[in-house]
N, C-alpha and C positions, 0 to 999 in steps of 0.2 A: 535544362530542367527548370519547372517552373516551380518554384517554391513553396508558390501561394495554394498549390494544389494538397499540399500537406494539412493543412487544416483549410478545407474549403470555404470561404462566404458564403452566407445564408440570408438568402433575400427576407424583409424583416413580413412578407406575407407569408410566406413558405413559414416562418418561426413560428406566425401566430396558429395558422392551419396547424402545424403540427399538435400547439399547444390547447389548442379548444380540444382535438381528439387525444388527448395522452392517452398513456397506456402501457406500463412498464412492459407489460407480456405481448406489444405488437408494435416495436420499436425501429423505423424507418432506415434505412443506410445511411443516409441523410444527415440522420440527427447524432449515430453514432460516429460519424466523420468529425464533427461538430457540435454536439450538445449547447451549446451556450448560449445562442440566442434565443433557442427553446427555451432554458433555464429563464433566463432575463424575464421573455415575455408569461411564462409563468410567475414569478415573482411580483410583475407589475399586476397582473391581473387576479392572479388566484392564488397566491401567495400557499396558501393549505388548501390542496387540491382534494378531493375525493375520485376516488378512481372508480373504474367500475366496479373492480370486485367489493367496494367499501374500503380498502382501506387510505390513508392519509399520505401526500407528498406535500415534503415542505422545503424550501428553495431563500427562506430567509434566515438570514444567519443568527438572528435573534432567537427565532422561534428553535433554531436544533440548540442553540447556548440552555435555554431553557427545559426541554427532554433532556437533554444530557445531566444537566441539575439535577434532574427529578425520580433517581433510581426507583422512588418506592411505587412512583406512577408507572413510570416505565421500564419494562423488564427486556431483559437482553438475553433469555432465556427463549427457545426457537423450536422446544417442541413440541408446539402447537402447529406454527406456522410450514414445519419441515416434516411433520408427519405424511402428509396429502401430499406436498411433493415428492422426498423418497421413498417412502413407506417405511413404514415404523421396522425396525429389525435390519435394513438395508446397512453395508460398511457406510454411506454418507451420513445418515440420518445420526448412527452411533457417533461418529468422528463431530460431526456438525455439531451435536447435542451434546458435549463431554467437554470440547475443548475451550480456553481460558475465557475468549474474546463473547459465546455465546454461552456465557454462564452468567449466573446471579451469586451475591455472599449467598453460604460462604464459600460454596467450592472456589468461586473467582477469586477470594480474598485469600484460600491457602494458596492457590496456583502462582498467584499476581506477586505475592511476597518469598514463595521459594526462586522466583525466575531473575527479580528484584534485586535479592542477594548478591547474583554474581554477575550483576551489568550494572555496578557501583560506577562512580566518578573516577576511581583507582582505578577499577578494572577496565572501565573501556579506555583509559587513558595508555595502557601499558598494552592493549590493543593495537593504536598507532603504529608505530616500527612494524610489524608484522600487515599491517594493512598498506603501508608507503611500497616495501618490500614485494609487495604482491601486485600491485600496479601497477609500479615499475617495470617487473616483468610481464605483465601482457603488453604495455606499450613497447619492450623490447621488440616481441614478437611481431605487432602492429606495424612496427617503422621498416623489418627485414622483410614482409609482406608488401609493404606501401599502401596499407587500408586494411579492410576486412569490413567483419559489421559489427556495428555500434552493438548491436542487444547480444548477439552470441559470441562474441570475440571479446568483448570488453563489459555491459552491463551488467550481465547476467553471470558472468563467471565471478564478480565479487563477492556479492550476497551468500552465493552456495559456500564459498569456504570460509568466508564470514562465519556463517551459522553451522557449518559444518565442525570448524574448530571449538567454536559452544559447545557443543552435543561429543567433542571427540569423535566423529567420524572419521575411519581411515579414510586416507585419500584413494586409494584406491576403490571405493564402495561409494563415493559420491553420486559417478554417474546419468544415475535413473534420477534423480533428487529433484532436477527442473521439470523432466518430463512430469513426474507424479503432480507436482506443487500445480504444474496448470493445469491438469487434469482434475485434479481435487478442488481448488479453486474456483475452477472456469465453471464448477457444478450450480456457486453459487449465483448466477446469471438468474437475471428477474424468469426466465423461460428454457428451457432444457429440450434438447431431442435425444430421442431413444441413444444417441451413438455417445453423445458426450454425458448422460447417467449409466453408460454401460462402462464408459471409458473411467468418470471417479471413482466408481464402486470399486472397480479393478484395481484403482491406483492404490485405496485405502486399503483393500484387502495385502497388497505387495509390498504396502509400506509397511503397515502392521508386523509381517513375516519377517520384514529386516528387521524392524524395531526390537523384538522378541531377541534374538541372538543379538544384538549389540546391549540390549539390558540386561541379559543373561554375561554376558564380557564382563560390566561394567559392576556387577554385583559381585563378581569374583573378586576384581582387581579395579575399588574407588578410584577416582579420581581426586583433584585438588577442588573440593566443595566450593571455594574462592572463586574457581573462573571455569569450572566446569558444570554445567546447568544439567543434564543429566544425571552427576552424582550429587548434586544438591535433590532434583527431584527425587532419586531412591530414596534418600535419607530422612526426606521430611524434616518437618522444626523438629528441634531438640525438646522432648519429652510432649511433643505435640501428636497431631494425627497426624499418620503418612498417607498419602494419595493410596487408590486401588491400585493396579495393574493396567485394569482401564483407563482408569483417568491417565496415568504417567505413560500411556502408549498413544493415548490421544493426544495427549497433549504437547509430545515430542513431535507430532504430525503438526500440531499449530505453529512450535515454532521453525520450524525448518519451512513450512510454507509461508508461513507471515513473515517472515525475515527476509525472505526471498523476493518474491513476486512484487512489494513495493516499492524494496529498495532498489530491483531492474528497473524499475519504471519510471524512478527519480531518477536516477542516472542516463537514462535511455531519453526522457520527457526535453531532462535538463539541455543535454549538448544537442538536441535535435528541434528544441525551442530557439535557441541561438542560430540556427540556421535559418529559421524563420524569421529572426528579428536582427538582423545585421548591425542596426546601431547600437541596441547593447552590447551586440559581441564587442564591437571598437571598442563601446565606453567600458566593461568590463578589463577587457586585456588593456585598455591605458592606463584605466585606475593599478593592475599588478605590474603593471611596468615601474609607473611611477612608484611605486611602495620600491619596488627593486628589493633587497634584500630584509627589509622590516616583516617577519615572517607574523608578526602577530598582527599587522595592519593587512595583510595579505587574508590570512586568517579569519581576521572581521569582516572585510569586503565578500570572499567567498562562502561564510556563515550566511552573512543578508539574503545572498544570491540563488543560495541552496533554497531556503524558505521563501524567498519568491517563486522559484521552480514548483514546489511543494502544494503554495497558493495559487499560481496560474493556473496549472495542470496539475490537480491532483489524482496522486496516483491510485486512490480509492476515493472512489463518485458517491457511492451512497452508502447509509448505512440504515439498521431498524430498528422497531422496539416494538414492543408490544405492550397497551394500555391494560394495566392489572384492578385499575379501579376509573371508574367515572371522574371526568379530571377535561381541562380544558388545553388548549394551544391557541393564546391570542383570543380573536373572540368567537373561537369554532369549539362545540362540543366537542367531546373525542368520548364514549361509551365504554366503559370498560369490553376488552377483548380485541380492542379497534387495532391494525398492523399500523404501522407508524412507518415511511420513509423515509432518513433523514440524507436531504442531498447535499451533499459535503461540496460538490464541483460546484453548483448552484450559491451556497452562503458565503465560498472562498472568494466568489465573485460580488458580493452584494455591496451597492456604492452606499448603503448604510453603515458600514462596516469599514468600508476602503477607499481611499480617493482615488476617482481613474482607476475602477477594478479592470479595465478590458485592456489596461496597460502594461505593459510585460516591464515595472522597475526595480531594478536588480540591487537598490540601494534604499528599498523601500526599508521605515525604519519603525517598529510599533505593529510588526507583522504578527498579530495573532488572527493567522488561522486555522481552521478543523482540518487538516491533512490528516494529524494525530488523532483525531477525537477530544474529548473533556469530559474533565469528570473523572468517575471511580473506572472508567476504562479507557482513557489514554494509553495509549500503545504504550507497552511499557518498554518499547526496544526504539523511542526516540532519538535516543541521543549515541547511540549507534549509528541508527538511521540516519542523523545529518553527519556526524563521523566520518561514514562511507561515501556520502555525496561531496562533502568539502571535499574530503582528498583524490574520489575520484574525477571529478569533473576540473581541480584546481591542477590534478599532476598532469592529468589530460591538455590542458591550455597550454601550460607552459611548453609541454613537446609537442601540442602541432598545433598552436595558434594559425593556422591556414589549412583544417581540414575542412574539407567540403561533402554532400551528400553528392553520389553517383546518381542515385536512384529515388524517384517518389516512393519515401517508405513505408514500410504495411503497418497498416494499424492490428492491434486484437481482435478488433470491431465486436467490443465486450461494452457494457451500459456502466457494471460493476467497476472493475478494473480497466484505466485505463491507458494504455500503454504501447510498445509497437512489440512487431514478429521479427520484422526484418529492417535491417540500415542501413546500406552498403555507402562506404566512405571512404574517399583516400584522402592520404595524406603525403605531405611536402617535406 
């Protein structure tokens, strides 16, 4: 198998052609195998792009540092821009328009500090043992198989109990929880066909429906407010306002999908990056060699390496905003009402920002990039997020330091999210 097929070379004419016609809504295989040199040659040329339909792409990491600054300019609020594409009244449109990530204060500011509460420093630390525990056993499973796949056998199955155990979901009702997240998810893709708005709508409407009975459970019989995030959501602040019904059924949809579908794709990005780049993988597993039992130099080395993974390939490529008053990016007008793209995969690369961005260094140190966002909406389930990659990509090494890819694996071949389907891999 050829490796290099997994992230294809992009001849630097093929980058520029792409990038003189961009166009989030007619987006090349090409470029979705690859985005990067696209990005680049955007960057050197057109840094704040205008698209056709008007609105703005920006590919410099300066320029999203500064929207992100700028909540009173730009609003993260989406039902303008999501009206015309689900139609107003649509399960997307409501889910889209409700939940934490595309809100403005204060709804974002009650959401952000109920969910807050219980993904403290304590609480995700006492997380650990229960996420080592859980590894463990699918690489049990892994090693009596001699392989399986990296994204459904191993990626994807952490996140869901991850954030399943947040919410209290029985394990038995987990199930459908991947299926929905991509389908809900996958809606937000710069361009939609009839099958995959037919497929969210349906997701939210099904999720909704569980949602309803596990909130009706969880009102009978609270949970522990401390590390359960659904019965902090019923609850609301003490002597404060509590969420709708809406909002806390939306927004249980945000977390169970946003906790999911990023953190597959770090884990999935991470060990399937290393395939591509063989001399980290050495240099990586000699630096844990050599620590040998020093679990907190282990620890540090695997932290760096996670957030390279994060910054190479990030597992969400763009993000928006929308201009609420007449206001500038660099030295480009922006009109109030203007859509704003901000490309997260583009600025995580920018060599104003990074040395040797096209470099994959796993020891890289002073790694601030946008995987998370900045600002008043930084993912608020970070430190989870790397959490879940240190120990899953670190427990993963040490028990199969010589696994290999079978198979060229499939991409999502998504612009949004990006990430694989499939990974078939054994191991030794």
């Amino acid at each position: 198998m050829n490796l290099t097929d997994i992230t294809p070379a992009m001849a630097p004419d093929r980058a520029q052609e792409i990038a003189r016609g961009f166009d989030l809504r007619a987006l090349p295989p090409d470029f979705l195998a690859n985005p990067y040199p696209v990005y680049a040659a955007l960057r050197a040329s057109e840094p704040v792009r205008r698209m056709p339909d008007g609105s703005l792409f920006l590919t410099r990491c300066a320029d999203l540092m500064a929207v992100y600054r700028d909540a009173a300019a730009f609003s993260s609020d989406k039902q303008v821009e999501f009206a015309p594409k689900y139609g107003r009244g649509s399960p997307l449109f409501e889910h889209h328009t409700t939940s934490l990530v595309f809100n403005d204060p204060p709804l974002h500011t009650r959401v952000r500090r109920l969910i807050m509460g219980a993904l403290t420093r304590r609480a995700i630390d006492e997380m650990e043992p229960g996420l080592v525990t859980l590894v463990d056993g699918l690489l049990d499973r892994i090693e009596a198989r001699g392989g399986g796949d990296l994204i459904e056998d191993f990626a994807s199955a952490i996140p869901v109990e991850i954030i399943g155990n947040l919410l209290d979901v029985p394990h038995t009702e987990r199930g459908p929880l991947r299926a929905w997240s991509l389908a809900i998810l996958g809606a937000l893709e710069p361009t939609l066909t009839p099958q995959q708005q037919a497929l969210g709508n349906q997701a939210v409407t099904d999720m909704l429906d569980y949602l309803r009975t596990l909130v009706a459970a969880r009102r009978r019989q609270p949970g522990d407010p401390q590390r359960d995030v659904l019965t902090r959501l019923i609850l609301g602040e003490a002597g404060g306002e509590q969420l709708s019904e809406a909002e806390l059924l939306q927004n249980c949809i945000f977390l169970l999908n946003a906790g999911h579908e990023t953190t597959t794709n770090l884990i999935g990005n991470g060990l399937i990056t290393l395939q591509e780049h063989p001399q980290a993988l050495a240099g990586l597993l000699a630096s844990m060699a050599q620590a040998g039992g020093d679990e907190a130099a282990q620890e540090a080395m695997l932290s760096l390496a996670v957030d390279e993974f994060l910054r190479f390939e990030s597992s969400n490529q763009l993000g928006n905003r929308r201009a609420v008053k007449d206001t500038r990016i660099g030295e480009v007008a922006v009109p109030a009402g203007t859509l704003v793209t901000l490309c997260i995969g583009a600025a995580n690369r920018d060599p104003a920002q990074f040395a040797q961005p096209e470099v994959l260094d796993l020891a890289r140190e002073g790694n601030k990039h946008l995987a998370f966002g900045f600002g008043i909406h930084q993912c608020a389930g970070l430190s989870l997020a790397r959490l879940e990659g240190r120990v899953a990509i670190g427990r993963f090494l040490r028990r199969f330091p010589r696994y290999r890819l079978t198979q060229v694996p499939v991409r999502g071949g998504r612009a949004r999210f990006r990430g694989f389907l499939r990974a078939d891999f054994a191991v030794e």
